[in-house]
Phi, psi and omega in degrees: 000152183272161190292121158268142192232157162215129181289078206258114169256109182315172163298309186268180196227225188239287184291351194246332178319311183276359189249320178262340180241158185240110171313110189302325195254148146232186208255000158326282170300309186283330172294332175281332162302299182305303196283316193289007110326326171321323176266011150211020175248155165295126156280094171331107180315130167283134186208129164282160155241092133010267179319310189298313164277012167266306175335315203259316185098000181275170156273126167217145180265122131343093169282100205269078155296351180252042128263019175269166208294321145285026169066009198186130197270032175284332184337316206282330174280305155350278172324308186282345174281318168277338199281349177300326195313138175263179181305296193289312191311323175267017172277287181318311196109177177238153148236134165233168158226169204180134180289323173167348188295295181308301195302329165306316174302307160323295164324310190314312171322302183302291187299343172291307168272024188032111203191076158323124130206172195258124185246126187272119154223211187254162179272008185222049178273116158342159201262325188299318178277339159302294232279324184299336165277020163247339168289319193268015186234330147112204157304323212270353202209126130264133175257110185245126183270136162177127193086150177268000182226163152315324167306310194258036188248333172296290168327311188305320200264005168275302179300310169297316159324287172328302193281290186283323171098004158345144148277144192275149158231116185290156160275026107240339191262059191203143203255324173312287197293344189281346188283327176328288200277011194265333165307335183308288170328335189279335198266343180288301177260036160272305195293286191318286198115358174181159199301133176270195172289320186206138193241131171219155181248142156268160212223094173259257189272002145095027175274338179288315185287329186298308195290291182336297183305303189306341199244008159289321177292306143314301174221065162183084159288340167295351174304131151323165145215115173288143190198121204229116177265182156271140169301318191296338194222036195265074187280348166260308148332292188302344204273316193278323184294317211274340191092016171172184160296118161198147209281127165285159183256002178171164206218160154259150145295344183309301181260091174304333178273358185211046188236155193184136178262000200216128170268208198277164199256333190251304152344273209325305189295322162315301188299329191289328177293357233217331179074066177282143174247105182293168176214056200261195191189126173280106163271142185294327200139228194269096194314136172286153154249044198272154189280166186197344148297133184216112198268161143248169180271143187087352181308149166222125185227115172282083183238167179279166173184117177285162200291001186269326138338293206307329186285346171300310184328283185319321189275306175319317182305300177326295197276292185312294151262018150079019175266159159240105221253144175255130189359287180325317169270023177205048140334280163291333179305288190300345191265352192280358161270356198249349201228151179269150160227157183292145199281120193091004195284170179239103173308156130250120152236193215199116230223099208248009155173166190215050172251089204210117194281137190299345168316319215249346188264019145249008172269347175283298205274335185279318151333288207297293189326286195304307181303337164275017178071010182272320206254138200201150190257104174236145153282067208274115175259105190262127182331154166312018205216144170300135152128329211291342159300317183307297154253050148261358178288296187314297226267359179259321238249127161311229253181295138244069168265154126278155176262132188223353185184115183215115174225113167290126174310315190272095182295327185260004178239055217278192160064322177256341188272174166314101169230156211269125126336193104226135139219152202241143183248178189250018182180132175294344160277006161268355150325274207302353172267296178314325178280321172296329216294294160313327186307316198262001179270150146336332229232122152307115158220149214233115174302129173247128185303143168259130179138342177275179205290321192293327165300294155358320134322301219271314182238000000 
């Protein structure tokens, strides 16, 4: 069924913005970033994508921040915040928290500028951004685990301020760091040579879209700006609606670089001042991917993208370009489906980190499956009689479907009792053959939706 969008026009506008809110970042702070940073972040390759654009009708390019040297463009805010540090202040130390990214970029630092500090994460951060944040911060970074979410490593690393007098480097709710990352904008329109049409970000805690925007807005007001969340974490999409930050009652944890429950406090003033517009969307059932978004130039559009898209995204990235984008960072990627663009026009996205344990990509390829409508659950209670396995394989199972996961619930009934499916289909308009099929068996079954609590249990 197709995707319902809804259109939200935030309190402030485009005309109206500069008259009510005073934008915290200036285009200033990000110029005073680039030289102090220049000698150590990489300026990332801008890469046309052949597929992407012929897929759009756009040009559209890649901003490959996840070849930056942690692999993630938190480095450049992270870097311009400590490099601010007076003598005492780097006497003493830092502390951050961080789902893993940021916190490398902060090692990286410590150990570059010999800088004690303490990094607080969650406790269900890839084993791949632990071990690379202890590489890259040396003697110089403790790594302290703690709590399931980015919120509460946050907290954690709030109370170590307190108690020690540390300095915090925020990963986003800072004006240092968001101008860090607000360079990106600046090396996107040195590599083109003019301004594109359209730029799009993924979007956690909002200091990379705060830094983008602020120097896109001086100088390319006509760039379109995409600001792209997780459906699962969309603290800013909530922020602008409700009209300031406010703390989610719950987050998916999935895409770990950009689930956050609260976004920045300074982010937030920035976008708002800037006339962010929402675009989000209630899916229906099994969402399409047809385009539905329609930008003018200067639009700045807050929109969403379930996690299950992204992860189609991530494998495309992957099999096609050969990139390995970590959720967060193929973000941008993934909304380019949602959106028109005028043919030939020049896109940026901005692929914003590859820091992604190779572990995770069979809950990635099971994610993906389900969102193209390939992969499906059931419960099925088979007669009482030998045999009754045999057929449903003949007489239910299409032709190409697979058996992708079979357990009987009842351990001590095996072979006559009650079993959990998985099947995989070999096309996704064959569900509806496959449910009559079931309809005409003998056999109960009972589909389990995904979003309810036993799917939900099941994956």
């Amino acid at each position: 069924m197709a995707r319902e969008w809804e259109h939200i026009r935030v309190s402030t506008s485009p005309d109206t913005a500069a008259q009510n809110i005073t934008s915290p970042l200036t285009v200033g702070e990000i110029d005073a970033a680039i030289e102090r940073i220049s000698h150590v972040i990489d300026a990332t390759p801008l890469q046309w994508s052949e597929r992407l654009s012929t897929l759009t009708g756009a040009n559209v390019y890649l901003k490959r921040e996840d070849l930056q040297v942690v692999r993630s463009y938190k480095l450049r805010g992270a870097y311009n915040l400590m490099a601010q540090l007076d003598a005492a202040e780097r006497a003493v130390g830092v502390v951050t928290a961080s789902a893993g990214n940021h916190a490398q970029g902060v090692a990286f630092a410590c150990r570059t500028m010999e800088i004690t500090g303490r990094i607080y994460v969650p406790s269900n951060t890839p084993k791949q951004k632990r071990d690379r944040i202890r590489a890259h911060g040396g003697e110089f970074v403790e790594l302290i685990l703690t709590g399931e979410t980015y919120d509460a490593a946050a907290a954690a690393a709030a109370a170590d301020v307190r108690r020690t007098g540390a300095t915090m480097v925020a990963p986003f709710d800072d004006a240092r760091t968001a101008a860090g990352q607000g360079t990106i904008a600046a090396e996107i329109l040195a590599q083109l040579g003019a301004a594109p049409d359209t730029v799009l970000v993924p979007v956690g805690g909002g200091g990379c879209i705060a830094g983008i925007a602020t120097y896109l807005h001086a100088h390319a007001p006509r760039t379109a700006i995409v600001g792209v969340e997780p459906t699962g974490a969309a603290s800013m999409t909530a922020a602008l609606v409700a009209g300031g930050p406010v703390t989610l009652t719950e987050i998916d944890p999935f895409v770990d670089g950009a689930s956050v429950k609260r976004v920045g406090d300074l982010p937030y003033a920035v976008v708002s001042a800037l006339g962010a517009e929402v675009v989000t969307h209630t899916s229906l059932g099994q969402a399409d991917q047809s385009t539905t978004i329609r930008l003018d130039p200067e639009s700045f559009v807050m929109t969403n993208l379930d996690e299950g898209a992204l992860c189609t995204t991530m494998l495309e990235l992957y099999q096609n370009e050969g990139i390995i984008a970590e959720p967060a960072g193929a973000l941008s990627v993934a909304a380019l489906g949602n959106i028109t663009f005028e043919p030939g026009s020049t896109v940026v996205c901005l692929i914003s980190g590859g820091n992604n344990d190779v572990s995770r990509y069979g809950e990635i390829l099971e994610r993906s499956l389900v969102n193209l409508g390939l992969k499906h659950y059931f419960l099925v209670d088979f007669p009482q009689e030998p045999g009754a396995l045999r057929r449903f394989l003949d007489e239910v199972l299409g032709p190409e479907d697979d058996i992708t996961l079979f357990e009987y619930v009842k351990r001590n009934n095996r072979e006559t009792g009650a079993a959990l499916v998985g099947i995989e289909l070999g096309k996704a308009e064959g569900l509806g053959e496959l449910l009559e099929r079931m309809e005409q068996s003998r056999m109960q079954v009972e589909r389990l939706e995904p979003g309810s609590p036993a799917y939900r249990y099941l994956t």
